[in-house]
Structure formats: C-alpha cells, structure tokens
C-alpha positions as CSV (number, residue, x, y, z in Angstrom):
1,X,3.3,-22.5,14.7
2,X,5.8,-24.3,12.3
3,X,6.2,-23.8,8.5
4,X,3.9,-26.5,7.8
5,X,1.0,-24.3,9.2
6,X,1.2,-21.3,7.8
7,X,-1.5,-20.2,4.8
8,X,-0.1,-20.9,1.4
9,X,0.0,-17.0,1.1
10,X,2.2,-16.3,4.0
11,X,6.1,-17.5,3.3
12,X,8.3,-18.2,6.2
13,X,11.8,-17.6,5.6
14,X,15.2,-17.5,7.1
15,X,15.7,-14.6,5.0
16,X,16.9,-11.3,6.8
17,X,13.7,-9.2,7.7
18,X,14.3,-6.2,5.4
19,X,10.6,-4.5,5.1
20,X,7.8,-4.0,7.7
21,X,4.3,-3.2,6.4
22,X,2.5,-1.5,9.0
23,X,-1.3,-2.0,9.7
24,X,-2.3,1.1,7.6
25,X,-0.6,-1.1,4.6
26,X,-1.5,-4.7,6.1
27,X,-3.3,-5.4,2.5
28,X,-0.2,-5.5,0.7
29,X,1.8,-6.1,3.4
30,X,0.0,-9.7,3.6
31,X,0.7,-10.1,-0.4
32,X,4.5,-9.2,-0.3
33,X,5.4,-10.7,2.5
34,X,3.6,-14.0,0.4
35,X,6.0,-13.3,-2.1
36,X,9.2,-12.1,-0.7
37,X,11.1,-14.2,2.6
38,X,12.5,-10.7,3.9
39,X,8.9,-8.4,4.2
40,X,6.8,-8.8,7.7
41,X,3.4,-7.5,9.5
42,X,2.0,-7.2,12.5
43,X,0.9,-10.6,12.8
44,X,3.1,-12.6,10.7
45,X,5.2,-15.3,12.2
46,X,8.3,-13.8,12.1
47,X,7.0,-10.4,13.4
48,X,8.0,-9.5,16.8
49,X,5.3,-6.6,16.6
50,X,1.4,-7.8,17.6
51,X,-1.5,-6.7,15.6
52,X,-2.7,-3.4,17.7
53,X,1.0,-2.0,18.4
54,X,1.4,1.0,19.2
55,X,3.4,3.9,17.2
56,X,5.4,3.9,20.5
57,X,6.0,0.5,20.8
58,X,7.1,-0.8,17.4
59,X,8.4,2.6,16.2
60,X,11.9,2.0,18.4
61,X,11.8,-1.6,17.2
62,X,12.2,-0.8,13.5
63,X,14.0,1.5,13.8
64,X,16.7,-0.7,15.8
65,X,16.6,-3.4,13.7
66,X,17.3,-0.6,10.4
67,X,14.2,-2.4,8.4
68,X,12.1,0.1,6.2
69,X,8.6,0.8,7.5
70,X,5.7,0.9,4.6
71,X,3.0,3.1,5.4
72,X,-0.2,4.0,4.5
73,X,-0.9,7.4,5.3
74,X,-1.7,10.7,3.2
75,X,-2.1,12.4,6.6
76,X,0.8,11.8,8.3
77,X,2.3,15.4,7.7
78,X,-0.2,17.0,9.6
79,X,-0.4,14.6,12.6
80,X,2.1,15.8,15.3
81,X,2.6,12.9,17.2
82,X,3.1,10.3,14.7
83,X,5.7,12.4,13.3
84,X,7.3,13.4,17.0
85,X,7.5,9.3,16.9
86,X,9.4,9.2,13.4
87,X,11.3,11.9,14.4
88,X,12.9,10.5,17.2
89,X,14.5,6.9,16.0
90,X,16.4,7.3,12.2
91,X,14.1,5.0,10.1
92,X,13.3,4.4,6.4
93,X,9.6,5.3,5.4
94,X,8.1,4.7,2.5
95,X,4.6,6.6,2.8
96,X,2.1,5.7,0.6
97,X,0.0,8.9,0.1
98,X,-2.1,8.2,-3.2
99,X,-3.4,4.6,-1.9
100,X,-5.8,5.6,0.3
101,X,-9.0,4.6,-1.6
102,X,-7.3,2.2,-4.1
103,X,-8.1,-1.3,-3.3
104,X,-5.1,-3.8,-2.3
105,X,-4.4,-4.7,-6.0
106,X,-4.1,-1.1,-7.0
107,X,-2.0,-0.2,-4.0
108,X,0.9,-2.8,-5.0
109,X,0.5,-1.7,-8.3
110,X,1.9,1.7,-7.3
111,X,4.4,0.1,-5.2
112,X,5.8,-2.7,-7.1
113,X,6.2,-0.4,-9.9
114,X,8.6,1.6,-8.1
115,X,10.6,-1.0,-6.2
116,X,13.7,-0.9,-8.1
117,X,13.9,2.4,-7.1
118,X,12.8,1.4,-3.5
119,X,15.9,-1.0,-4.1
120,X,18.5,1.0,-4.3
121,X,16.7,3.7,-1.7
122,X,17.5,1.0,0.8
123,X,21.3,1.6,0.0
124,X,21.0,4.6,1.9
125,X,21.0,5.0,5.8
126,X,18.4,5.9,8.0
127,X,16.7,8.0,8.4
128,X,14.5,9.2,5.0
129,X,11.4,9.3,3.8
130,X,9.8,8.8,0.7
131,X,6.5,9.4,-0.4
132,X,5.4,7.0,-3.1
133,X,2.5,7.9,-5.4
134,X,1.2,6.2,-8.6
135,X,3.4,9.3,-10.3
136,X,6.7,7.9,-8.5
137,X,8.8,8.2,-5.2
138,X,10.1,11.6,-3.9
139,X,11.8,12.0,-1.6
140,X,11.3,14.4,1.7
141,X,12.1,15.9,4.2
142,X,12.5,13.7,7.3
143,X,10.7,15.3,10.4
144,X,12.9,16.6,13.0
C-alpha cells in the first residue's frame, strides 16, 4: 500500500511512532492517528501489530519500541492477566476509565483536553500509568 492509497483520514508519516491506540481505543485511535504523523493502530500502515493481537504479542513490542499505549479499559485493575502483561515490560499507559459508553467524539474530547499534560507525561520514562477521566489524568500505581 503506498501513500497514495490510504483513506484521506489515515496520515502516513515519516514521523517517529510515539502513541499506540490499542483496539479497546481503535475509535479515536483511527481519528488521531488522522491527525497526528506519530500515533498508530492495529491496522494502520505503519503498525507492525495486526488487528486481533494478542496482549502477549504486542505488549513486548511497545514496550521495546518505548511508545505510549492508549487504552480503553475501566476494568483493567481487576483483570490479573492483563496486568501480569503490563507488569512485566516498563511501558507508558494511558487508561481511559470514564470512556466506556461515550461515543468516539466524546472519548477524544476527554483525551485531547488533557494532552498537554499527556505531553509532558511522555518526558518521563517507562513505566507509568495514568488514568485519564473527563475530571483529568492521575496518575497510579504501576502493577508490579
């Protein structure tokens, strides 16, 4: 697939790959990566990771190549093995815990609001994660 064949909405970029929207956040994945040259998804032409992955298999990957995962997930604390996965490679999360029934629109709402702060979070080295709500970003404890 070259540049010339990609939807209008889907920007290809030499830009260094910075964010990776995961499939719980593939919504506003889709509409950043549109946007911004340095923001992927499983799926996008510049994403090594397939629609379908695997925790296991892209987990190690992001990790690796020190990008910050977006994900979707107000759950997450109380699911063992997704957080035995974090918990082994130092990665930046941002969780998204109050977008669970908002639609897309709402959901980067919440998160563009806060991306300065997500700015200068990235600053910071791995791992951390940050829960983002539409009252701000906290950040917690990273599972161990």
């Amino acid at each position: 697939m070259t540049s010339e064949d990609l939807p209008h909405r889907v920007r290809s970029s030499n830009e260094p790959i910075r964010f990776y929207f995961d499939e719980s956040a593939l919504g506003i994945g889709r509409v950043v990566a549109g946007a911004r040259g340095d923001s992927i998804f499983p799926g996008h032409p510049r994403s090594p990771i397939k629609p379908g992955a695997l925790d296991v298999d892209w987990v190690p990957l992001v990790a690796a190549e020190g990008w910050a995962v977006v994900l979707r997930d107000k759950r997450l604390p109380r699911r063992p093995a997704e957080l035995a996965a974090l918990a082994s490679y130092p990665l930046r999360v941002l969780l998204m815990t109050s977008a669970g029934q908002l639609h897309v629109w709402e959901q980067l709402r919440v998160l563009l609001r806060y991306w300065a702060r997500v700015e200068e979070m990235m600053e910071q080295d791995a791992p951390w994660l940050a829960t983002v709500t539409r009252n701000g970003i906290r950040p917690k404890s990273y599972p161990t």
